[in-house]
N, C-alpha and C positions, 0 to 999 in steps of 0.2 A: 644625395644632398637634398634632394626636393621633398622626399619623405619626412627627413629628419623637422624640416622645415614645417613641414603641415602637422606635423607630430602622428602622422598613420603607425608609426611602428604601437606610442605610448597606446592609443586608441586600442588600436590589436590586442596587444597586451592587456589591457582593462576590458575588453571584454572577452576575452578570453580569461579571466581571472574573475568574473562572475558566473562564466558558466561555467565554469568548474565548481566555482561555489553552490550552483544552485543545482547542479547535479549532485554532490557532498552531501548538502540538505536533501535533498529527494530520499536519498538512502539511509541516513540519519534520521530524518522524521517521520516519516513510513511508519519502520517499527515504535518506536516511542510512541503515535499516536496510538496504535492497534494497543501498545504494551498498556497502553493510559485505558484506554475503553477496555480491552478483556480484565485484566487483574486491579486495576485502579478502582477501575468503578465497578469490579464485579461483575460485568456482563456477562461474561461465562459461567461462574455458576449461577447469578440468578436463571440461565437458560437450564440449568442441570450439569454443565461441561465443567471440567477442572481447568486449573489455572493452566495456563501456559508458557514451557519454558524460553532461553533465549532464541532455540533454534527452529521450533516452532513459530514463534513469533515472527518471523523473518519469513520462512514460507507459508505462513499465512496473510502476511501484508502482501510478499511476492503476489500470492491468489488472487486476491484483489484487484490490485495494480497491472497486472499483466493481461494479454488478450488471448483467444480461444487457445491458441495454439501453447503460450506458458501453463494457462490453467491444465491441459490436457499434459504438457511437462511433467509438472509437479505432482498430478495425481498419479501420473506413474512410476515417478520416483520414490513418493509415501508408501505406494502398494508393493513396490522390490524392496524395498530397504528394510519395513516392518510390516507383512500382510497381516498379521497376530493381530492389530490392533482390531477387527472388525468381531476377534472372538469375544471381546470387551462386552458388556452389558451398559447400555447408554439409555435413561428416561431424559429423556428431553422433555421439558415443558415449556408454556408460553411464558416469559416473562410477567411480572409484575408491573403494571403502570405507574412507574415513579418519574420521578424528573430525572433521576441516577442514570436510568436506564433510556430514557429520551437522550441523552447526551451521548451515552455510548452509542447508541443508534448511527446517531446524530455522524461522530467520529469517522465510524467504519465504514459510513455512505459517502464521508467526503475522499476517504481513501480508494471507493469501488467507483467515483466517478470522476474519470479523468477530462478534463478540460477538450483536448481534440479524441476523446474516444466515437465522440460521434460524429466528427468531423465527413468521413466517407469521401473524400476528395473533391465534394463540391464545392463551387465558386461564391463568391460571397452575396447571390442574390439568389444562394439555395438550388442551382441547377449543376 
């Protein structure tokens, strides 16, 4: 009766209904942003690389987003799944200094830098 009263269930419930929302997003704009910088704005080939597909996209946002231990995941999943790719022939070059390519930069840094990645379990006067 006393919950009902203070409205703790509705509370719960709402926030529990935003983080689920904002976990949705997480996984939803991940790729979109990477899918926006590699093939939108070209970043990829301006570097020499070909476009990339959906599934690609996805583990390489993963890449990013993840810590030593996903990135070390995923590369060994790429390497069992298709080793072939490394028979490829790849020029990689530096990009061009456009604004195109400052954006996409731009993108894929806000994907590789998470908010508490550097966190390290310190207290909030840095010890």
């Amino acid at each position: 009766m006393a919950l009902r009263v203070l409205g703790i269930g509705a509370l719960v419930a709402g926030g529990l209904a935003v983080a689920v929302a904002a976990v949705a997003a997480a996984i939803l704009l991940g790729p979109l942003v990477f899918w926006l910088a590699w093939n939108v704005l070209d970043f990829g080939p301006a570097l020499g690389l070909p476009e990339l597909g959906f599934w690609a996209i996805v583990l390489a946002t993963l890449f990013l987003v993840l810590g030593w231990f996903g990135k070390v995941l995923i590369t060994g999943i790429v390497f069992l799944v298709d080793p072939s790719w490394l028979d490829r022939a790849a020029e990689l070059h530096w990009p061009e200094p456009s604004f195109r390519n400052f954006v996409a930069v731009a993108l894929l840094a806000v994907l590789a830098s998470r908010p508490h990645a550097h966190a390290g379990g310190r207290d909030k006067r840095g010890r």
